[in-house]
N, C-alpha and C positions, 0 to 999 in steps of 0.2 A: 393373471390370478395369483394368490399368495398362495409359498407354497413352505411346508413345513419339510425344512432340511434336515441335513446330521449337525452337529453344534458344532464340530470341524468345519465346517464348509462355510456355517455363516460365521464362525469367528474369523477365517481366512477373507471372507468378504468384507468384513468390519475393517479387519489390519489394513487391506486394501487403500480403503476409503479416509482412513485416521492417519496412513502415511502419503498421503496426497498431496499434491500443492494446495488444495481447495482449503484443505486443515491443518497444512505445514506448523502455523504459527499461531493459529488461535486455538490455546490451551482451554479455556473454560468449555466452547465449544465441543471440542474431545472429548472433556468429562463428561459433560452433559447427554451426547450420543452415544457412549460407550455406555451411564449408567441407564439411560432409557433400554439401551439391546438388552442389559443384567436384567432390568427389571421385566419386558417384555416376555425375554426367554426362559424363565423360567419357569418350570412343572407348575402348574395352578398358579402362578402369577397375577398377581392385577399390574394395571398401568398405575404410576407415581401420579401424585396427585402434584399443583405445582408446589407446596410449600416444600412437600418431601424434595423436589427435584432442585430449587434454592437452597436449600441445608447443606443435603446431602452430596451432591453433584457442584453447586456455584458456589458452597462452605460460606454460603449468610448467617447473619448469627440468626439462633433461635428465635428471637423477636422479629423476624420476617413477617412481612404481611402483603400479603401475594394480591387482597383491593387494592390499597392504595400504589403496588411498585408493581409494573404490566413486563419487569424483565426478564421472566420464563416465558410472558410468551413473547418477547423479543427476540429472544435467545432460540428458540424451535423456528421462527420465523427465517431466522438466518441459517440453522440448519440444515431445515428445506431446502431453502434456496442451493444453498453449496451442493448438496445432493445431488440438486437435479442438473447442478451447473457441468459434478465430477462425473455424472453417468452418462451426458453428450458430451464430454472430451475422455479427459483419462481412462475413466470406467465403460468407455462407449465400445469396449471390445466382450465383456464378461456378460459372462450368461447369466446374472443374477442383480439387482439392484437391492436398495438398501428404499425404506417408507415410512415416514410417521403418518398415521391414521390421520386424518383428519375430525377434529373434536376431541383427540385422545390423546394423553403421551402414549403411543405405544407403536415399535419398532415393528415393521413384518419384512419378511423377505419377499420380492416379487421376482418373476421370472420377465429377465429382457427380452423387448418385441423389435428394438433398434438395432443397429448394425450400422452408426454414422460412422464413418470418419471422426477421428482426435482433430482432426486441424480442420472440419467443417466449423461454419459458421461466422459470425462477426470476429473472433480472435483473429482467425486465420488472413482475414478481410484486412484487418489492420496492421499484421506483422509481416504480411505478404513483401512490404518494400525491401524489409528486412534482408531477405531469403534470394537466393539464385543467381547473386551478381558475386563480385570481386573484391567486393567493398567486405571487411569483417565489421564486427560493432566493439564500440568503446564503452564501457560504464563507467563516468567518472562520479567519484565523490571526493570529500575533502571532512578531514577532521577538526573539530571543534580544537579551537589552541585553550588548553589549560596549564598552570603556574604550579611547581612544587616547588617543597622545601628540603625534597630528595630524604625528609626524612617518615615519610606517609601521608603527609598534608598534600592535598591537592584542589585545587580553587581557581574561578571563571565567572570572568562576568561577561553576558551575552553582545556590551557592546565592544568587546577587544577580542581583536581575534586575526590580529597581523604581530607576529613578530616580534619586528623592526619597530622597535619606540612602545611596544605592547608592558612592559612591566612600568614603565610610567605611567601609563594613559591606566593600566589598573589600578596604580596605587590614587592615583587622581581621584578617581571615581567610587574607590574603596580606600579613604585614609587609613581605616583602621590595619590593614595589610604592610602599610607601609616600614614596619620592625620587623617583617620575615628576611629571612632570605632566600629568595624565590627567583625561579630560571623559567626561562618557557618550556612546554613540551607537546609533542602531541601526543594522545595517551590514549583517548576514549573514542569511540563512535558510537552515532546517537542510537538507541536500539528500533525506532522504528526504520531507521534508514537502512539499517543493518537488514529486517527481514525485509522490504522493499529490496534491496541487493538480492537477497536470496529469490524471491517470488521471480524475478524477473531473469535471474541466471538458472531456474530449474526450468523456465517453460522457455525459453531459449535454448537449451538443452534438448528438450525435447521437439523441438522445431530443426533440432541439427546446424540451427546460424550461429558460427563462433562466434563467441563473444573473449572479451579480458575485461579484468579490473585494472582500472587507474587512478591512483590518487593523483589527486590536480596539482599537487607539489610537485608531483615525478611525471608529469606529461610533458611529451618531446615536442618541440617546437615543429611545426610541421605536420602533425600527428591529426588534428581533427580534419583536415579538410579531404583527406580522403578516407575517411570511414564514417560508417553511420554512426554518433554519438547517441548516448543517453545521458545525460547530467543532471544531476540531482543533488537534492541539499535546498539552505538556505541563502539568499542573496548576503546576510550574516559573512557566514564563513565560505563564499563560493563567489568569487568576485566577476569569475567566469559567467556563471548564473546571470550574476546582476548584469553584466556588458549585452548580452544577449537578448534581453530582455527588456531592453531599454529601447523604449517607440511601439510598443507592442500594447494593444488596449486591456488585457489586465498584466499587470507585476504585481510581484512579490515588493514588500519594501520591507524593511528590518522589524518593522511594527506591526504592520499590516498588510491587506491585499487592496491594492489601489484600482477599480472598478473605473471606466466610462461615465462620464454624469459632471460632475465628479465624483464617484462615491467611493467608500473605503470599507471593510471588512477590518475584526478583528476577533482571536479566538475569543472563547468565555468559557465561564459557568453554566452550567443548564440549572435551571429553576426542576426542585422534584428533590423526592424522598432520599435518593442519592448527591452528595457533596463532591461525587467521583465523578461525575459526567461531564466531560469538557466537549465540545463543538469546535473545528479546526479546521481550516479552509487551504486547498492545495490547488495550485492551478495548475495545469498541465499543456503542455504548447508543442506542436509538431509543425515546421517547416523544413522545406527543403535549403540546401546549401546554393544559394545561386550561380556559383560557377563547376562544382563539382556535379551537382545533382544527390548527393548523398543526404540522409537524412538527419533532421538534428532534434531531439527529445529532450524536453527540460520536464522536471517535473518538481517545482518550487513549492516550500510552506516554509513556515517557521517554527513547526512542532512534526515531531519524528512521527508522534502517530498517523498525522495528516499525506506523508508522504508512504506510509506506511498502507494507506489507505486506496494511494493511488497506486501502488504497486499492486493493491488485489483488482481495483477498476481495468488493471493491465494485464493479468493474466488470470483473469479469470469468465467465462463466459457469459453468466447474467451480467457482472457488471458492464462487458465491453457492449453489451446487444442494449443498455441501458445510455452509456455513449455513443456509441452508435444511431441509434434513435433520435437522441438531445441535438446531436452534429447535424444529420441529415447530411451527411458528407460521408463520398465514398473514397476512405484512407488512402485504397492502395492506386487511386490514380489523381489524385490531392498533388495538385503543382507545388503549392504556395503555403496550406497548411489551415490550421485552426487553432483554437485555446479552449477548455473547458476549466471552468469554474467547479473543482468539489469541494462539498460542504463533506466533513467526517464527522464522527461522532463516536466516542472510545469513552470506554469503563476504566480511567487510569488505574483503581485498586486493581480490576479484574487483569488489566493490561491486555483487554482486548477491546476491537472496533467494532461495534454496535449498528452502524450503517455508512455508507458511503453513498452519495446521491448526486446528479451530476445538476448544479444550481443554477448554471449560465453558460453561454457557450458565445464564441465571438471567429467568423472567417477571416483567418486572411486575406484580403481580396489586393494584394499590394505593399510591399513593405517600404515603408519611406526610407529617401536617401541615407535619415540619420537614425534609424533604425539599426540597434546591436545587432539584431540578428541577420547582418550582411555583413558584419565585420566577423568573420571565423577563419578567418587563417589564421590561425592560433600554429 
């Protein structure tokens, strides 16, 4: 039953829920739930209707027209969801949950009737190989190489991203560059990879499996074959990536996702009243190491938000119960491994993801001789 608190206690329960992993990283999200509680809780309040909740809350211009663009209710859609994802893990210990009515914007407090376990369910299923051996985990990533002219100019073209021979191979490609005077450098990382890092070293965190960061630059020779790896990035800038993944029925290519058939993938545009909607395809691969037994996680795209998207598919609990399901494979006693195919889908203005959906899914049943992914004694 819903039950009317002190405004202490449900703002304490909102802070909760807004500094979660669930909501770490999607800012419009936040707003959006934080101004449905203002508008909810307030004395003779009514609930926002969706234009008010686009304006006000998602900062669309006035000319908003909430027929033709369905993204308030997209935007509550995902909500929910995280809600219900943070109240069976992180929130699965508090006396109180957090609810949008259903037909209504409006926030209520309910009292919890659960009592699960944080690490019940498909997460736990999946990160179990993780946990309770000798082995620690690796997350490696690798930075985009970009060119200065050390005097604030900075510039990158997506196909140079080695070094050695890399200010020719850019000026090649970009004549017009060629009158700088330009040095390599690594400088930036991509921002979805960045909260993907994060998503994945808070709920590791919370699992208690040490983990480190490693840049692929500074990875020790020796180093991956006894630890469980995560490697992440683009086949682009992650050469690693690409070696591993080579004999495997979907990769990453620098262009696209290369599919069985033979088909291929590539990101786009979305057709709709938004020019900001892009579609972004990450595929995700877990086998085991064949002589260590350790485990190896790739999680490849060519757009940050895509990989950004697999990081919430990975610590988050509808998404994993969602791969979990697609796979029909149970993770934590997985010899050989799998790949899942997600399709992402992000509001680049909002610089949030909008859905992640798991579009194809392929078993390892066998990795061929010339298969990357038995060459890792790196």
């Amino acid at each position: 039953m819903f039950e009317e608190l002190p405004c202490s206690v449900r703002q304490e329960l909102l802070n909760h829920v807004l500094a979660s992993r669930h909501f770490a990283h999607a800012g419009v999200l936040k707003r959006v739930l934080a101004y449905l509680c203002e508008r909810s809780w307030q004395p003779g309040g009514r609930p926002p209707k969706e234009y008010e909740i686009a304006v006000a809350a998602m900062r669309r211009p006035a000319s908003f027209d909430p027929a033709t663009n369905p993204v308030v209710r997209v935007t509550i859609s995902q909500i929910r969801r995280r809600l219900e994802s943070f109240f069976r893990s992180e929130g699965a210990h508090l006396n109180y949950r957090l609810e949008i009515i259903r037909g209504r914007y409006e926030v209520r407090v309910k009292r919890s009737t659960s009592r699960a376990s944080a690490g019940d369910g498909p997460l736990q299923t999946f990160w179990n190989g993780f946990r309770g051996d000798a082995a620690s985990t690796l997350i490696v990533y690798t930075e985009p190489l970009f060119f200065t002219d050390r005097q604030g100019c900075y510039v990158r073209h997506w196909q140079v991203n080695r070094a050695p021979g890399g200010l020719r191979d850019l000026t090649t490609r970009a004549p017009a560059l060629a009158g700088l005077a330009l040095e390599p450098t690594y400088h930036y990382l991509s921002a979805g990879e960045v909260r993907c890092l994060l998503s994945l070293s808070r709920y590791l965190a919370e699992l208690r499996v040490p983990a480190d960061f490693r840049n692929l630059r500074h990875l020790a020779e020796g180093e991956l074959p006894h630890n469980h790896v995560i490697l992440l990035g683009s086949p682009r800038t992650n050469p690693l990536l690409d070696q591993l993944q080579q004999g495997l029925p979907m990769q990453v290519t620098a262009t696209s996702v290369a599919l069985p058939g033979p088909r291929s993938l590539c990101d786009q545009r979305l057709a709709g009243p938004s020019k900001d909607l892009l579609r972004c395809w990450a595929v995700l691969t877990r086998f085991r190491n064949p002589t260590t037994g350790s485990i190896i996680l790739l999680i490849g795209a060519n757009h940050g938000a895509a990989i950004e998207g697999a990081g919430q598919a990975l610590t988050v609990e509808s998404g994993m119960a969602a791969l979990l399901a697609a796979t029909e494979a149970q993770f934590g006693r997985a010899e050989e491994g799998f790949q899942a195919l997600l399709e992402v889908r992000v509001d680049e203005w909002q610089g949030s993801i909008t859905q992640v959906r798991v579009a194809e899914t392929a078993v390892l049943q066998g990795l061929g001789k010339g298969s990357g992914a038995r060459r890792v004694a790196v």
